[in-house]
C-alpha positions in Angstrom: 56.3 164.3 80.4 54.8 166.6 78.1 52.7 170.0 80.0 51.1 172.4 77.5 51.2 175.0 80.0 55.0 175.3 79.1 53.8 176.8 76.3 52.4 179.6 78.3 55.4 179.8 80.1 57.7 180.2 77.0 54.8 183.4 76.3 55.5 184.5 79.8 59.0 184.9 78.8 59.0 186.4 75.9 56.5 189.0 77.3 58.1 192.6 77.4 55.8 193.5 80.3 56.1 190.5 82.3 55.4 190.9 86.1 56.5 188.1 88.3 54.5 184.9 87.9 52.5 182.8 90.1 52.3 179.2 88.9 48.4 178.6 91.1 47.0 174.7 91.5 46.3 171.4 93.4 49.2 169.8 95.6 50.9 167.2 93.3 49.9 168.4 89.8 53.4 169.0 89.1 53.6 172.4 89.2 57.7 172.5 90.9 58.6 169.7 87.7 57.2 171.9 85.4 58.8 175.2 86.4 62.5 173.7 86.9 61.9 171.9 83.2 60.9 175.3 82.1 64.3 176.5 83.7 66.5 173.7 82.1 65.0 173.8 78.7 64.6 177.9 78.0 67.5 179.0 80.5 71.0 179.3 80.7 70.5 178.9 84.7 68.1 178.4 87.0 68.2 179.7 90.9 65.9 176.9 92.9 64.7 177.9 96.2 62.6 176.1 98.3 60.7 177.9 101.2 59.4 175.3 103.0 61.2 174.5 106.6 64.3 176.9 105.2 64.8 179.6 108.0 67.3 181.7 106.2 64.8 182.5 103.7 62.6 183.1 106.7 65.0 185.6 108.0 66.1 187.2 104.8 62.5 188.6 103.6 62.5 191.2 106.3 62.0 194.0 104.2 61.9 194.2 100.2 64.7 195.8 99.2 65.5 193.7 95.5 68.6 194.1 95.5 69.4 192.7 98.7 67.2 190.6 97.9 68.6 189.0 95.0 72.2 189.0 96.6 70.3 186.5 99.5 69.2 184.3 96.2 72.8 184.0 95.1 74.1 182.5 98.5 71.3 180.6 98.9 71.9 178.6 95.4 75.3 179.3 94.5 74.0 180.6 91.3 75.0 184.2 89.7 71.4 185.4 88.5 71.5 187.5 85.6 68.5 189.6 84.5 68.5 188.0 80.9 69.6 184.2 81.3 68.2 183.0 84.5 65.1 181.6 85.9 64.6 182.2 89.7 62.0 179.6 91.4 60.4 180.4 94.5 59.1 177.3 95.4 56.4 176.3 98.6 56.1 180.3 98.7 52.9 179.8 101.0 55.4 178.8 103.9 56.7 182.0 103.7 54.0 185.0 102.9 56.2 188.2 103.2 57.9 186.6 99.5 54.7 187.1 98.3 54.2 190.4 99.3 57.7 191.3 97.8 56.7 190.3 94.2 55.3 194.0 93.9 58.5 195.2 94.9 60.6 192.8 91.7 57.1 194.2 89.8 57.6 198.1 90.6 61.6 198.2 90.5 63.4 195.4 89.3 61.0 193.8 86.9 64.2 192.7 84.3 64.4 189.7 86.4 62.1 186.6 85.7 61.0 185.4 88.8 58.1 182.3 88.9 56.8 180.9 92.4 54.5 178.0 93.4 53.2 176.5 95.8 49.9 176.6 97.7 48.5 180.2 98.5 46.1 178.7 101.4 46.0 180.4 104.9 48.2 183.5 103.3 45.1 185.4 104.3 45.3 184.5 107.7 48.4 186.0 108.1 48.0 189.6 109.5 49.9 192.5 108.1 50.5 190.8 105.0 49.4 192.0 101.5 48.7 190.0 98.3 50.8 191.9 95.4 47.6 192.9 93.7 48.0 193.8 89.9 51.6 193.2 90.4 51.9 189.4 89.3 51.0 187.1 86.1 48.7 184.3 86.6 48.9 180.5 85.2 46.7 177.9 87.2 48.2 173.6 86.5 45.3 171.1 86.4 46.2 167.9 86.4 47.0 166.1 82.9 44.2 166.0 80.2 43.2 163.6 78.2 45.5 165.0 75.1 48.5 165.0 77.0 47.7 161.7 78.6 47.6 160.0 75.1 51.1 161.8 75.0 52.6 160.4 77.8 51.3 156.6 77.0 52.9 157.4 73.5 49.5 157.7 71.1 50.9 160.5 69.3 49.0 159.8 66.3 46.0 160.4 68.2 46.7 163.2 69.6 47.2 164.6 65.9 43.9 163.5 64.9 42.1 165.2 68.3 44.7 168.6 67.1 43.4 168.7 63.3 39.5 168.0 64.6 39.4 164.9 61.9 35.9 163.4 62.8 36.6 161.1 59.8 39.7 159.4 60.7 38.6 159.5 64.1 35.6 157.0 63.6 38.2 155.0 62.0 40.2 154.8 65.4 36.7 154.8 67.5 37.4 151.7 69.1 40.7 152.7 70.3 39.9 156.5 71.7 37.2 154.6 73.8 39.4 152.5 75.3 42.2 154.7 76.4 39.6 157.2 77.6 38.3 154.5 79.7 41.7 153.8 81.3 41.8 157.8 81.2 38.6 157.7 83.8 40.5 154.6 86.0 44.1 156.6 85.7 43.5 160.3 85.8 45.9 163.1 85.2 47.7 163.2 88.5 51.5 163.2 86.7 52.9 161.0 89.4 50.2 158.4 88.8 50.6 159.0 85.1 54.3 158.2 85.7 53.9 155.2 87.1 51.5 153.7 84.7 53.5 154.3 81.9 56.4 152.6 83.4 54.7 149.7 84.8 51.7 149.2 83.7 50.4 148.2 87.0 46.6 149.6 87.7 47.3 148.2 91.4 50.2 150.7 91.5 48.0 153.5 90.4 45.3 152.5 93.0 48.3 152.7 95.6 49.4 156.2 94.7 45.9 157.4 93.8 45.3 156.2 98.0 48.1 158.1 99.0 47.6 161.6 96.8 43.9 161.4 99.1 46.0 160.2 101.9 48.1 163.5 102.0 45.3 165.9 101.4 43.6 164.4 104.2 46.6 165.1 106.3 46.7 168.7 105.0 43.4 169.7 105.8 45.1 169.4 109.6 48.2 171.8 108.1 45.5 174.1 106.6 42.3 174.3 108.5 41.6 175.6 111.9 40.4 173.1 114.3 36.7 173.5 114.7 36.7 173.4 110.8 37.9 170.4 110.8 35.3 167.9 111.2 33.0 170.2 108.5 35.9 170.2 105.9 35.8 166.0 106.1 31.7 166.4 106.4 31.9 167.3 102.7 35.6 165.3 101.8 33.6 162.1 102.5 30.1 163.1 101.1 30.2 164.4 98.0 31.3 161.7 95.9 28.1 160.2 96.8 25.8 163.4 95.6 27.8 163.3 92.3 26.1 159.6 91.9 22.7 160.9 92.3 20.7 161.7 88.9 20.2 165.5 90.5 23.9 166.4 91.4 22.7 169.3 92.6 24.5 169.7 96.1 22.4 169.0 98.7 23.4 169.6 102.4 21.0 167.5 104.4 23.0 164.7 102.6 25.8 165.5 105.0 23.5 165.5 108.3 20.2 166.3 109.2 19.0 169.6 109.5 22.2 171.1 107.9 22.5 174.7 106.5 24.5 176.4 104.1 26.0 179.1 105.9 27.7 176.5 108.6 29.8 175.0 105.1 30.3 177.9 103.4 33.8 178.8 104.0 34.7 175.3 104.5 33.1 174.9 100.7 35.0 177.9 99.7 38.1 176.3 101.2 38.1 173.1 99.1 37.5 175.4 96.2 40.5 177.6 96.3 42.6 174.8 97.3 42.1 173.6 93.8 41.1 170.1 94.9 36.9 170.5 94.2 35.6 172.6 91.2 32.2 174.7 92.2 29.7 174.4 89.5 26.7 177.1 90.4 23.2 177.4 88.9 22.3 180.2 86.3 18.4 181.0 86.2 18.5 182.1 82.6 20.7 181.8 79.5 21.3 185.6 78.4 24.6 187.4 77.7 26.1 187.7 80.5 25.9 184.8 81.5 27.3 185.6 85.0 24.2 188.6 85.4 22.0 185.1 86.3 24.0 183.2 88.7 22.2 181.7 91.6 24.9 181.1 93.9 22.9 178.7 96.3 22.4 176.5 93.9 25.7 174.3 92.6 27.2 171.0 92.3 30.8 170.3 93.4 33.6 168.3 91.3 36.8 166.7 92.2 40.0 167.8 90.7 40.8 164.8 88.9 38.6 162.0 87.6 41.2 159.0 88.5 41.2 160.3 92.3 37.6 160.5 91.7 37.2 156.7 90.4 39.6 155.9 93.2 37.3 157.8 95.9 34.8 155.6 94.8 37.1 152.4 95.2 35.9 151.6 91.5 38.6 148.7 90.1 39.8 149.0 86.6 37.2 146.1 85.2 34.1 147.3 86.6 35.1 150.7 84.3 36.5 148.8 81.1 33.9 146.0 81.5 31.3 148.3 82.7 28.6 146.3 85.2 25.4 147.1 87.4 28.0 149.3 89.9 29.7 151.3 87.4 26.2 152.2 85.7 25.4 153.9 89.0 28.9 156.2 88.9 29.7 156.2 85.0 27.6 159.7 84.6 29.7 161.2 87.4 32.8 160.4 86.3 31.8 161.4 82.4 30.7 164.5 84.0 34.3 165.0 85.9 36.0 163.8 82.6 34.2 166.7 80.4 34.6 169.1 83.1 38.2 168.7 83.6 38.3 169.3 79.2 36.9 172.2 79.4 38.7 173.9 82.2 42.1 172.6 81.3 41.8 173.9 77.3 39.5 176.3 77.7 39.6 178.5 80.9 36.5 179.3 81.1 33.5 179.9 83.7 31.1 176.6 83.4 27.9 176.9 85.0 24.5 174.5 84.9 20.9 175.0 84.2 17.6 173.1 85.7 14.3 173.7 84.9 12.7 172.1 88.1 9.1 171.7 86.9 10.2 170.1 83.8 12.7 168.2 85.7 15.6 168.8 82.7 19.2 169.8 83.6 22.0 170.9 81.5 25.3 169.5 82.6 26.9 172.6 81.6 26.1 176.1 80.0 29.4 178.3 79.2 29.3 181.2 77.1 32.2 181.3 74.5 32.7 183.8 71.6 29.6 186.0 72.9 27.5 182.9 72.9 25.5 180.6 74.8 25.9 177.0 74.7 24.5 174.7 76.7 26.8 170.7 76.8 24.7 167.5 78.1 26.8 165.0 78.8 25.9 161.4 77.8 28.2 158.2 79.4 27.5 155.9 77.2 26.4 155.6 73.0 23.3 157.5 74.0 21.1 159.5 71.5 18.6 160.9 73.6 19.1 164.6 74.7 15.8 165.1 76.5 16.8 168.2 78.6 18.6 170.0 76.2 15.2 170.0 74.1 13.8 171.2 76.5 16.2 174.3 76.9 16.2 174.3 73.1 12.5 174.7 73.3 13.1 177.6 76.1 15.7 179.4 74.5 15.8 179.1 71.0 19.4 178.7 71.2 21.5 177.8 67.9 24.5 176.5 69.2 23.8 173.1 71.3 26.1 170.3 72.1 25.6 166.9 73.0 29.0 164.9 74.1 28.6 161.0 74.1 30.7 158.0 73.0 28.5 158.3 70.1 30.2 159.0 66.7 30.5 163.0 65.4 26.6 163.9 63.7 25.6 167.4 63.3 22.3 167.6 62.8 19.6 170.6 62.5 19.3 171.9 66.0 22.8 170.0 67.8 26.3 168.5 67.3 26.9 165.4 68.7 30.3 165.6 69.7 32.4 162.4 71.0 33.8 162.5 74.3 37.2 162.0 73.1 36.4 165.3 70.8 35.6 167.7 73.5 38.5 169.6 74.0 37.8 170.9 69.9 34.0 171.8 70.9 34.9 174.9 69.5 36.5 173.8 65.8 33.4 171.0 65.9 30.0 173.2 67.2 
């Protein structure tokens, strides 16, 4: 299975002032497969530890000397670690925070070897007397597959080429077919186990049975995770939001979850979701200037899942009702568009996404991002839809020159926006 975050990884490597990484993201977007086929493909050897429920490496981190250090990696995995040729994998580091905190240590005196962890990094702060390595560590977040590399795993290659090289002409040709693998896209989602399974058996009851078990598990984590009395806040908003994405104003409202509900009693539990990777937070901005993070209005957002499949599966939506389409999918089909474009943009792109609502004219923007020291606003259309009503009106506002419009609608550039197809997305920039 094919991860173009390996390509970072193979950057990581080669970078002369490479700090020990942290591979960041969701449980079960593959992050521990992708680090030991990093290991196997780009290393001589690789030195694979896991932390979880492993109480040597409990007892060996009890201070940070590296060179003691390494010596407890080489009886651990019976592998001689070399500076130049090996790849050492701390894996499930959260179990064990004081690894964390030694990563500045392999940072400040013994940065020659290439050291990459993974693993949750929920409830480290609630573990007293231990520091984050701040400054001392490389970044690289996993999402779970996008669309590209899902046409590469279901073996549409020649796709994939076509989305590469931007080719709006011989993609109208192959219209038909980039509609109907991003539909299965919506059903299937990027979660790599489901996406495994698929490919081998083309069973969509299979991938409705590990979809239901992914949710399962990070139902049963919240118990791991949360404290107690967060509990029953944390599964408030688990089993509520699905339903505000449905309504035309996705704009997160918290009387939806019970009456007479505030803000500050979900915050952290919000904020929790958030950094666990499994909900994206999508806040307000009140104008559409350079910078674009100056106009934030941080009480003001819309929450996202992590993955549209576990999104279509939340929503117990069966594979026909989102090929065939009927009068239940037209109530859902602008949320899961919505989850689909977002998830394009985040995975390629790495960028802050934000919205924007003009109340008294009733228009919203799906999303505004600012890219290359410009504003542009992306309205996101389900369906073959030509109308883009509230990006006139921002168009109108702003006089901005740079406006998208994503749809299943062909590729048209006209005087004041770019109809982009869904499919296209992830080459907004080459196409704008």
């Amino acid at each position: 299975m094919y991860r173009k975050a390996i390509e970072k990884l193979i950057e990581w490597k080669n970078d002369k002032d490479r700090k020990p990484l942290i591979l960041n993201g969701a449980r079960q977007v593959g992050k521990t497969w992708l680090l030991q086929e990093f290991g196997s493909k780009y290393y001589e050897k690789t030195a694979y530890i896991n932390m979880d429920k492993n109480p040597r490496m409990q007892s060996l981190f009890y201070d940070y000397d590296t060179e003691r250090l390494i010596q407890g990696f080489k009886a651990e995995t019976g592998v001689s670690i070399e500076p130049e040729n090996t790849l050492i994998i701390l894996d499930e580091i959260q179990e064990n925070p004081e690894a964390i905190t030694a990563l500045k240590y392999f940072c400040e005196n013994a940065r020659e070897y290439h050291i990459a962890v993974a693993g949750s990094l929920l409830g480290v702060s609630t573990h007293k007397g231990v520091s984050f390595p701040v400054g001392k560590v490389n970044f690289l977040y996993l999402y779970p597959l996008n669309f590209e590399e899902f046409l590469i795993a279901t073996q549409n290659d020649g796709l994939v080429d076509l989305i590469k090289r931007a080719d709006v002409d011989m993609a109208f040709i192959f219209a038909d077919k980039f509609k109907s693998l991003l539909k299965e896209y919506y059903y299937i989602g990027g979660m790599p186990e489901v996406v495994e399974s698929y490919v081998k058996y083309k069973d969509y009851n299979k991938v409705r049975k590990i979809q239901n078990e992914i949710l399962t598990a990070y139902e049963n984590d919240f118990s791991k995770h949360v404290p107690e009395k967060d509990l029953p806040k944390i599964m408030q908003i688990w089993n509520n939001f699905n339903t505000q994405l449905a309504r035309e104003n996705k704009k997160f409202i918290f009387g939806a979850i019970k009456e007479s509900a505030r803000a500050s009693e979900y915050e952290n539990t919000i904020n929790w979701l958030v950094d666990s990777g499994l909900m994206h937070k999508i806040n307000k901005v009140t104008d559409c200037k350079i910078p674009l993070n100056g106009y934030i209005d941080y009480s003001a957002f819309k929450l996202y899942f992590l993955d549209v499949g576990l999104l279509a599966a939340k929503n117990n939506l069966d594979i026909k009702t989102i090929l065939e389409g009927n009068r239940i999918f037209t109530e859902y089909k602008g949320s899961l568009t919505e989850q689909y474009v977002l998830g394009e943009l985040i995975s390629n792109y790495n960028i802050p996404i934000n919205y924007w609502a003009n109340d008294g004219k009733h228009a919203e923007v799906d999303f505004i991002i600012q890219y290359e020291n410009e504003i542009i606003p992306i309205e996101v259309k389900a369906e073959e839809n030509l109308q883009a009503k509230s990006l006139k009106v921002f168009v109108e506002k702003y006089k901005n020159k740079t406006n998208i419009r994503t749809s299943m609608n062909d590729y048209r550039k006209e005087s004041w926006l770019t109809n982009i197809p869904l499919y296209l997305i992830n080459q907004f920039d080459k196409l704008k």
